[in-house]
Every structure is written in C-alpha cells, then in structure tokens.
C-alpha positions in Angstrom: -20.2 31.0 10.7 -18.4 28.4 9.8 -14.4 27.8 9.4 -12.7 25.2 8.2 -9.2 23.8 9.3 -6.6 22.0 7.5 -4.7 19.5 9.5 -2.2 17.3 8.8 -1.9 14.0 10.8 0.3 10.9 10.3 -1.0 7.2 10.5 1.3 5.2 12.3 -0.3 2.0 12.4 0.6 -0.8 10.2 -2.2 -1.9 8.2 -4.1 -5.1 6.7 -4.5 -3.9 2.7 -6.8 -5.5 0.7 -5.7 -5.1 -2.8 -8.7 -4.2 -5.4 -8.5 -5.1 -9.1 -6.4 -7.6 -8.2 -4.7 -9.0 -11.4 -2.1 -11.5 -11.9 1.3 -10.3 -13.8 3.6 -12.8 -14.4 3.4 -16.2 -12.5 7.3 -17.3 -12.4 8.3 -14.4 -11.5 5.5 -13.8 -8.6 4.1 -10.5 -9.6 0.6 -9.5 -9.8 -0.8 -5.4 -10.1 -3.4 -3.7 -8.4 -4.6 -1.0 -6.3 -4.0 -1.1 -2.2 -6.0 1.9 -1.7 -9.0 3.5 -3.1 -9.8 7.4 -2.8 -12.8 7.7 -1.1 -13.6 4.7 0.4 -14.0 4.0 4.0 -11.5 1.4 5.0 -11.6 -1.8 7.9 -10.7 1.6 10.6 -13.4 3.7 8.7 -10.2 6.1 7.2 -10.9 7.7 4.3 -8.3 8.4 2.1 -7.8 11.2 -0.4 -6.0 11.8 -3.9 -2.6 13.9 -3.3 -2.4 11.4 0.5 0.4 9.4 -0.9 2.5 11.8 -2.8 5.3 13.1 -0.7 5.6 9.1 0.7 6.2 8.3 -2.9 8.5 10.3 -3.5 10.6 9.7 -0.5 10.4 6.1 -1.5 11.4 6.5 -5.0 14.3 8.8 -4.0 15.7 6.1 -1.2 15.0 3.6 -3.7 17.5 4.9 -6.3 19.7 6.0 -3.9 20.2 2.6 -2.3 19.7 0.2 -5.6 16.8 -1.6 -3.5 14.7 -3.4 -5.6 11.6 -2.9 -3.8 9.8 1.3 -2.5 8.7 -0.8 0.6 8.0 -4.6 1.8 5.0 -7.0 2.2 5.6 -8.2 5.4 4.1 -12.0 7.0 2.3 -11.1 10.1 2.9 -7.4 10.2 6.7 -8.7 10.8 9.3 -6.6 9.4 12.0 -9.4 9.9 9.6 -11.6 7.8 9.3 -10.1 4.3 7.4 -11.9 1.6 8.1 -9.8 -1.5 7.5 -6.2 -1.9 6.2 -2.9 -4.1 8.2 -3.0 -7.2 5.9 0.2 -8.6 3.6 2.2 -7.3 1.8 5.5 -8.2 -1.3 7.8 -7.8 -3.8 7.9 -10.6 -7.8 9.3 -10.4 -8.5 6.0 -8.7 -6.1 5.5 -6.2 -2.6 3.5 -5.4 -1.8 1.6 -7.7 1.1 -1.0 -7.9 2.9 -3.8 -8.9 4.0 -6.2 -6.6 5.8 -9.0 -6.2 6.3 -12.4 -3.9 9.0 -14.0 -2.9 8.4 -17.3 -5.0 12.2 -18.9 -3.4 10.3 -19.2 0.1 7.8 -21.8 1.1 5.5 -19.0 2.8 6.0 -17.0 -0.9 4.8 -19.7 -2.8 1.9 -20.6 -0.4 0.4 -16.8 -0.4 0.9 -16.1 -3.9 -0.8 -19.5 -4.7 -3.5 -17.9 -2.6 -3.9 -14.5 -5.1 -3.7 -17.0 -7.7 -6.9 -18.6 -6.8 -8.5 -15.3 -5.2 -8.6 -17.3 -1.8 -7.7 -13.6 -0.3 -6.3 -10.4 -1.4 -4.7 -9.0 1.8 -1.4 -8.0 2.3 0.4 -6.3 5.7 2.3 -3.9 3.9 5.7 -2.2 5.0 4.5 1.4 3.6 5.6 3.9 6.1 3.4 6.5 7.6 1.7 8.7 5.1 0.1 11.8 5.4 -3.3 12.8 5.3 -5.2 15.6 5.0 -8.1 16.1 7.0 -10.6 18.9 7.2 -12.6 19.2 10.1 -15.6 21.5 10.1 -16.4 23.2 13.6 -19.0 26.0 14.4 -17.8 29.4 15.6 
C-alpha cells in the first residue's frame, strides 16, 4: 500500500535567482519585469517549486509593506549582503507560470548602474534576492 504525506518545510537559504522572461521596463527609472521562479522546474539545488509555494510569503510581504510605507516587498541584495541593497521587488505575484515581478535597481549607485547595464545587454540575469523563507510543500511517497 502506499501513503502519501504532506510536509511542510521552510528554505532558509539565500539564493542566486535567475530571472526568466527577462524584459526591460523603464530605463531611467531602473525597472525591468520578469519571472524569478518557474513552477516545475528543477533549480541550480535541483528544488522544485510548486504553484500555491509563494502565497502566504506574499501576503506577509504585501501586509508589512503597507503597513510600513516601504517601497519595496523585499530587496535585491549585492553579494547575498543584506547591508548592500541594489534595488528591490516593487510587485510581485503568482500566475499559471510562476513568480512574477517587477523590479527595480538602484540607478543613484555606481554598483546599480553597472548591474542594471548588465540586464540591459543580457550579459546575466541573476539576482541574490532578499525574499525571506517560503514554504513548500512536499509530498514524499514511502511504502508501507
């Protein structure tokens, strides 16, 4: 017989995101869309993530974002550095696809400029991002 068993774990690591679709928004301001995670997919630690993974983490953003007038649901960070923030997530939301956002860099800094001249010209796509942990569901199949 086989069971199956829901389990929820958190990711605690602070990943490299390559963003998909990558499109460029508005070029003064700095801000370019796309999607940072694909449903799915297998990523660089071969995690798969699922539709519904980033829901409660959105809304807990959202709500601390209105609550506290940030302008940003979380940061992009240089180096994984959370005292060196390049820009941030100024949208983000779950469609069929994935996570999609809109993003934007911090054009008044010399590392800004330099990394979104890089999406600019598709010389990479990567971002660390400051997302805290999300949930995921997995379902682990086990024999009885």
């Amino acid at each position: 017989m086989r069971r199956y068993v829901k389990q929820t774990a958190v990711l605690r690591e602070r990943k490299a995101i390559y963003i998909r679709e990558l499109k460029i928004v508005d070029e003064e301001r700095g801000t370019f869309e796309g999607y940072l995670s694909v449903f799915g997919n297998a990523d660089q630690g071969d995690d798969i993530v699922v539709k519904g993974a980033f829901g409660k983490t959105l809304r807990e953003l959202k709500s601390k974002q209105e609550n506290t007038g940030s302008r940003y649901l979380f940061p992009f960070l240089w180096m994984h550095d959370e005292n060196q923030p390049i820009g941030g997530c100024l949208q983000a939301q779950e469609d069929e696809k994935g996570l999609f956002i809109r993003g934007e860099i911090d054009l008044d800094t010399q590392i800004g400029q330099e990394k979104y001249s890089g999406l600019k010209k598709a010389i990479f796509a990567k971002c660390q991002s400051g997302m805290p942990p999300f949930n995921v569901a997995l379902r682990t199949d086990f024999a009885i």
